[in-house]
Backbone as numpy.savetxt, mean C-alpha at the origin, in Angstrom:
# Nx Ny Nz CAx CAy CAz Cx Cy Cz
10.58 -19.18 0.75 9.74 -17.99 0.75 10.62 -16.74 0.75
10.61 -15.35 0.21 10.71 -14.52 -0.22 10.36 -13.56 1.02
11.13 -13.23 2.01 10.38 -12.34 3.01 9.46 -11.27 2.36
8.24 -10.73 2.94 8.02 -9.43 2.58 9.32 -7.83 2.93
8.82 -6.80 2.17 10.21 -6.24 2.31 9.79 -5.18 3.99
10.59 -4.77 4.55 10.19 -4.18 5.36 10.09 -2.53 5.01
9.42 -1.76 6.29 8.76 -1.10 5.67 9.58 0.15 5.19
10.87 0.05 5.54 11.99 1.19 5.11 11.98 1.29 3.51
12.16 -0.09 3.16 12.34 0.26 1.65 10.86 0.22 1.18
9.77 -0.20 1.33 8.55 0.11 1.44 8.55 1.54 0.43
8.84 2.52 1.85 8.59 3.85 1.72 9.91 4.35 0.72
11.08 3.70 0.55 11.78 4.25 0.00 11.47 4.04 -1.71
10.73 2.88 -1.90 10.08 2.16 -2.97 9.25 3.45 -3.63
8.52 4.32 -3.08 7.63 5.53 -2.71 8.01 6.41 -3.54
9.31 6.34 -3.14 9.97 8.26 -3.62 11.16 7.64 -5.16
11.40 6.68 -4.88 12.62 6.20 -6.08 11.98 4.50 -6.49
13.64 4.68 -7.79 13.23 2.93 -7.92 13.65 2.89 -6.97
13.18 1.06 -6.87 13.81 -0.05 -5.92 14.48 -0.10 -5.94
15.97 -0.58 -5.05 16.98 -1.29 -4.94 16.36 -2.59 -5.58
16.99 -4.00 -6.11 16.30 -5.02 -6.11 15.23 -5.25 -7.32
14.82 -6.34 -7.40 13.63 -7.04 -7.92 12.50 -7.13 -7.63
12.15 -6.81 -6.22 11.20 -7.26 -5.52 9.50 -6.89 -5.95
8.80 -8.12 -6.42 7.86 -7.45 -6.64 6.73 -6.25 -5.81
6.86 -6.75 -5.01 5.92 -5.76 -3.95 6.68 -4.16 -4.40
7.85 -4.02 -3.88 9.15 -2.76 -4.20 8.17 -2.00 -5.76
8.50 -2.86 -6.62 8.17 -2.63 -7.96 6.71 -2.10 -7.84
5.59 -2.43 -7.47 4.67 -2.39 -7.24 4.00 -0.96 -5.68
4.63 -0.78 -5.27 4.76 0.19 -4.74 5.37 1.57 -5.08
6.04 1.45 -5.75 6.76 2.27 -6.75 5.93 2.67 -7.59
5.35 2.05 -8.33 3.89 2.21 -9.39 2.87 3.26 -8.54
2.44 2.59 -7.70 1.44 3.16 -6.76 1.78 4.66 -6.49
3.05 4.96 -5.93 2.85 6.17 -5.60 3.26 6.77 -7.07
3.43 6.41 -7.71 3.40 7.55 -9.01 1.96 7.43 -9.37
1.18 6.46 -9.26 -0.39 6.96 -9.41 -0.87 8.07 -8.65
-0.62 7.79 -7.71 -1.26 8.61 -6.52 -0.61 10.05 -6.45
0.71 10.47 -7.06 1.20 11.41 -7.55 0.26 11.65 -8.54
0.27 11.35 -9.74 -1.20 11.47 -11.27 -1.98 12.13 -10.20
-2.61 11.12 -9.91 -4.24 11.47 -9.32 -4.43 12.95 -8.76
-3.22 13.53 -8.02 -3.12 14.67 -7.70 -3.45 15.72 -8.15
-3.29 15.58 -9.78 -3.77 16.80 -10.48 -4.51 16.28 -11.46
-5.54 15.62 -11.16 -6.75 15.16 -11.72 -7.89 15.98 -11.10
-8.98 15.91 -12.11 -9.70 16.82 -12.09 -10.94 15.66 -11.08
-11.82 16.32 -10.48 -12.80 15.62 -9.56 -13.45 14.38 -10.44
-13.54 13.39 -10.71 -13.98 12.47 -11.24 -13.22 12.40 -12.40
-12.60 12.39 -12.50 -11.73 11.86 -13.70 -10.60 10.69 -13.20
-10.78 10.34 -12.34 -9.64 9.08 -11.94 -9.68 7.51 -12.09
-11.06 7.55 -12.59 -11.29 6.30 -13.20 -10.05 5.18 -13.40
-9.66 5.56 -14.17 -8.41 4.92 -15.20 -7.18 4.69 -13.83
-6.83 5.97 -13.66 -5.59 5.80 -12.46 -5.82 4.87 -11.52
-7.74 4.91 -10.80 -7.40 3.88 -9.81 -7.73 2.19 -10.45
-8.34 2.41 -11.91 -8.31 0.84 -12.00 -7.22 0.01 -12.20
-5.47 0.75 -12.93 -4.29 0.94 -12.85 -4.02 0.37 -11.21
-4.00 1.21 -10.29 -3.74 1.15 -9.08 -4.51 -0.56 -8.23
-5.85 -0.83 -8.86 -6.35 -1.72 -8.22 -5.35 -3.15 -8.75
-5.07 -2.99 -9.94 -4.10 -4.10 -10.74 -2.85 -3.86 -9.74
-2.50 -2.85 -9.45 -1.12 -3.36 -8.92 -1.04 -3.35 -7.27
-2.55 -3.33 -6.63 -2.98 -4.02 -5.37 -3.51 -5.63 -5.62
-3.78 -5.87 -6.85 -4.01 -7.38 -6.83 -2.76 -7.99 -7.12
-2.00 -7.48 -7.95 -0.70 -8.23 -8.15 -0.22 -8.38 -6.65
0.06 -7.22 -5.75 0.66 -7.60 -4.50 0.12 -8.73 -3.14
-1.48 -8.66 -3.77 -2.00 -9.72 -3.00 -2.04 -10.99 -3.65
-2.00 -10.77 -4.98 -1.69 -12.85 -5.49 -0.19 -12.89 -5.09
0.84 -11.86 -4.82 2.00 -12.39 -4.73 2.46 -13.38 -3.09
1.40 -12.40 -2.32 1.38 -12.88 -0.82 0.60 -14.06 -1.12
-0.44 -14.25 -1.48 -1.33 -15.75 -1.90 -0.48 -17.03 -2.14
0.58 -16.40 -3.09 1.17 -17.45 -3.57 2.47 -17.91 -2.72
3.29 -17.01 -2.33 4.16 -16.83 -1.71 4.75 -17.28 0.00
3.85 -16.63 0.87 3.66 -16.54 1.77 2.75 -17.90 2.32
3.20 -18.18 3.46 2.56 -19.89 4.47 0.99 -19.37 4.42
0.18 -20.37 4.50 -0.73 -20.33 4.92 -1.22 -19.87 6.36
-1.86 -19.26 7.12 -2.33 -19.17 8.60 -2.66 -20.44 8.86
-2.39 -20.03 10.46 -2.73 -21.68 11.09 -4.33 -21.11 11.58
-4.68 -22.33 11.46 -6.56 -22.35 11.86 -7.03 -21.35 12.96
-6.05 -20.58 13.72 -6.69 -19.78 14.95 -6.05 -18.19 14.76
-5.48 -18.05 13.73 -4.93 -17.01 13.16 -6.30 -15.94 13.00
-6.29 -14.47 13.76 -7.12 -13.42 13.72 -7.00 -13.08 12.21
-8.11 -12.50 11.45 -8.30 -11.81 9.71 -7.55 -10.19 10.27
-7.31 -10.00 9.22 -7.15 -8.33 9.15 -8.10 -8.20 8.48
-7.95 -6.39 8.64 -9.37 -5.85 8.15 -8.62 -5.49 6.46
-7.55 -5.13 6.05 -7.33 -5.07 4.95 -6.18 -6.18 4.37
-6.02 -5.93 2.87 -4.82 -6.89 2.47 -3.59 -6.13 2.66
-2.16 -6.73 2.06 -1.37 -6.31 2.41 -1.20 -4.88 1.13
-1.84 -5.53 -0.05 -2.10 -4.69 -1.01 -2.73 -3.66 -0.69
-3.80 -3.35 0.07 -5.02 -2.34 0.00 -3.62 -1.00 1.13
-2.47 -1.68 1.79 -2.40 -1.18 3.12 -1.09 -0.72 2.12
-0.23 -1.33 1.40 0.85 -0.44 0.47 0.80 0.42 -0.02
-0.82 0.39 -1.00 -1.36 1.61 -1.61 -1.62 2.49 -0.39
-2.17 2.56 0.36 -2.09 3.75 0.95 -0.76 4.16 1.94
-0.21 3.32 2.18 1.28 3.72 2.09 1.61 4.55 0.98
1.74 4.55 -0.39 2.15 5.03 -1.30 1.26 6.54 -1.21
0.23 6.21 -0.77 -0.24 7.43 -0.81 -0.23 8.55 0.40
-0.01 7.95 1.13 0.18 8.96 2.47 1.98 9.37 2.36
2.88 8.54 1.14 4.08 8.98 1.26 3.71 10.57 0.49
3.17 10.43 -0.73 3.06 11.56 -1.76 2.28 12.78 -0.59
1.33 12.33 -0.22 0.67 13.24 0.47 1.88 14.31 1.52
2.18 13.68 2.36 3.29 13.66 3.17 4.85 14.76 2.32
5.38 14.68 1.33 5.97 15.13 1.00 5.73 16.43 0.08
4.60 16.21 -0.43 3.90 17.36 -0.86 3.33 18.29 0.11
3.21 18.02 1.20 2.94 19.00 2.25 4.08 19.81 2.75
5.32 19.31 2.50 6.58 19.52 3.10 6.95 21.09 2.06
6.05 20.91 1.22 6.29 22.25 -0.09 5.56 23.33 0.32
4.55 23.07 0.66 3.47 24.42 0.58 2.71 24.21 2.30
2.35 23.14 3.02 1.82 23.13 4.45 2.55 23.89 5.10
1.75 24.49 6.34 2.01 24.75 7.56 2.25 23.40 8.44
3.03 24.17 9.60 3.88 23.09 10.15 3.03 21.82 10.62
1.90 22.53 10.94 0.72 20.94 11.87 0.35 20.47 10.74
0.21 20.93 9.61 -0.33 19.70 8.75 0.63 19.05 8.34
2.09 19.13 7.44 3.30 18.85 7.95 3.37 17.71 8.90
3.03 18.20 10.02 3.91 17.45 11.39 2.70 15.53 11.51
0.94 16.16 10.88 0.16 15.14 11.06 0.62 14.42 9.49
1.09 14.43 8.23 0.63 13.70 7.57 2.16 13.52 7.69
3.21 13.62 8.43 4.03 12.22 8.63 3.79 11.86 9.61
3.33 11.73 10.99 2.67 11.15 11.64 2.07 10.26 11.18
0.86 10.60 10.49 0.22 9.18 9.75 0.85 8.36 9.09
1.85 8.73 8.08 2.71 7.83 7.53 3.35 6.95 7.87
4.05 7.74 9.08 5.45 6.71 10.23 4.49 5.41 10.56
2.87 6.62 11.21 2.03 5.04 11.85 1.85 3.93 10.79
1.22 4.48 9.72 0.84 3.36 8.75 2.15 2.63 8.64
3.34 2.92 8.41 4.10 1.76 8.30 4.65 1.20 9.33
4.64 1.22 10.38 4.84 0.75 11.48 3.17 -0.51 11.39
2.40 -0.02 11.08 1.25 -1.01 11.12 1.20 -1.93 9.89
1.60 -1.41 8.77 2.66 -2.59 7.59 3.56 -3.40 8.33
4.39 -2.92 9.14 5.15 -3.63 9.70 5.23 -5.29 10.05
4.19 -4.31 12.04 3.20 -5.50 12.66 2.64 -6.13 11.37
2.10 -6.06 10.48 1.45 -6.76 9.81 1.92 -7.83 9.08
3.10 -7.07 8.19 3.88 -7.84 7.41 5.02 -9.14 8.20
5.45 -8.74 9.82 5.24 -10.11 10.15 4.65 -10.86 10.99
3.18 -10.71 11.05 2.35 -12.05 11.35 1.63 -12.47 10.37
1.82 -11.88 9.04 1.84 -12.82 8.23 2.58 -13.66 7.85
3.98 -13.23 7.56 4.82 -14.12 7.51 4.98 -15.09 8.63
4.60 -14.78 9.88 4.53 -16.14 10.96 3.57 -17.09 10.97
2.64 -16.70 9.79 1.23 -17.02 10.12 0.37 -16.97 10.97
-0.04 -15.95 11.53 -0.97 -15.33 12.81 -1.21 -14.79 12.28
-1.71 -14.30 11.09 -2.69 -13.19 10.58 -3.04 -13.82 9.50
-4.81 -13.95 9.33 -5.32 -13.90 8.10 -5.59 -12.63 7.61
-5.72 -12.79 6.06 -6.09 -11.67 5.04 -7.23 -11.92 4.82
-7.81 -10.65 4.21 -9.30 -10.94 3.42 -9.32 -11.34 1.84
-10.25 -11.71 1.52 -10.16 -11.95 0.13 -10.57 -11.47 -0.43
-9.99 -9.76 -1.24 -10.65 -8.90 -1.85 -11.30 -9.71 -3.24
-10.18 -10.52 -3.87 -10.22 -11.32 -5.07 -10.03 -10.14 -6.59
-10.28 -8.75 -5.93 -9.95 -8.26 -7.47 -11.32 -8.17 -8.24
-12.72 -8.53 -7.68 -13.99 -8.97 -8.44 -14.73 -7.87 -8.12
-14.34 -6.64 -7.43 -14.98 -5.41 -7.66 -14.07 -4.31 -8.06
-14.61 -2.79 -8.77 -13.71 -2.34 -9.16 -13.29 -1.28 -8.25
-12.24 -0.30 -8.12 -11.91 0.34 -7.26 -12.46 1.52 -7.72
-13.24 2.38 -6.70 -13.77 3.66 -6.42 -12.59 5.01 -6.41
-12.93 6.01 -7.36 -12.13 7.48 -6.66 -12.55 7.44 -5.08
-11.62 7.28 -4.27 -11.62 7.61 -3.04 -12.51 6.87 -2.14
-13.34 5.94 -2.30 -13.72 5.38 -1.97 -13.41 3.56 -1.49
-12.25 3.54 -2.45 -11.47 1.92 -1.70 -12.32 0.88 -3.05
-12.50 -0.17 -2.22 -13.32 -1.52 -2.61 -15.00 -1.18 -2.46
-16.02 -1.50 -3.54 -17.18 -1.22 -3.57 -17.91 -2.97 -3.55
């Protein structure tokens, strides 16, 4: 098995290429240049960007599907995949650094706050899955992704 990557290069995946091969890396990388796009998209016009974006949240969850042990039978679900939780990694990185241009300091100071948390909660996440103590959900990819709205 292929560890998942942790969440340093995660975020560094965010702002540059990858170091590496790694698909998730690769795939996170994608993401926040969507989520960069989407930025200067006009109110309903994102169609396209997030169905883009939902492909490269399913790629990262067939890669854990395939990849990654199964949970053992008493293993708690998460509420999202590891996919649904990168993308918004990717997106709280863009958010986050684009504030660093034009925010005042508290908005600034909260949207890396949120960031640090979210990957710290990639983290925890990324290994009890790999220990198997965490189930995923099964988005499956069989609905399409909403502007701003997630999974419908």
């Amino acid at each position: 098995m292929e560890p998942l990557p942790p969440k340093e290069m995660i975020l560094e995946a965010c702002r540059s290429l990858p170091r590496g091969d790694h698909p998730i890396l690769a795939s996170a990388h994608q993401l926040a240049g969507l989520h960069e796009q989407r930025r200067y998209c006009a109110l309903g016009s994102t169609a396209e960007i997030d169905e883009r974006r939902a492909h490269f949240v399913l790629t990262i969850d067939r890669w854990i599907a395939t990849e990654v042990p199964l949970p053992h039978g008493g293993a708690h679900m998460h509420t999202e995949t590891v996919g649904t939780v990168i993308d918004r990694m990717a997106q709280f990185s863009i958010c986050a650094y684009a504030a660093l241009r034009t925010a005042p300091d508290w908005i600034v100071h909260d949207a890396w706050q949120r960031l640090a948390e979210l990957a710290l909660g990639y983290q925890d996440l990324a290994f009890e899955v790999s220990a198997g103590i965490r189930r995923l959900p099964d988005l499956g990819g069989h609905r399409p992704y909403s502007s701003g709205q997630g999974w419908l």
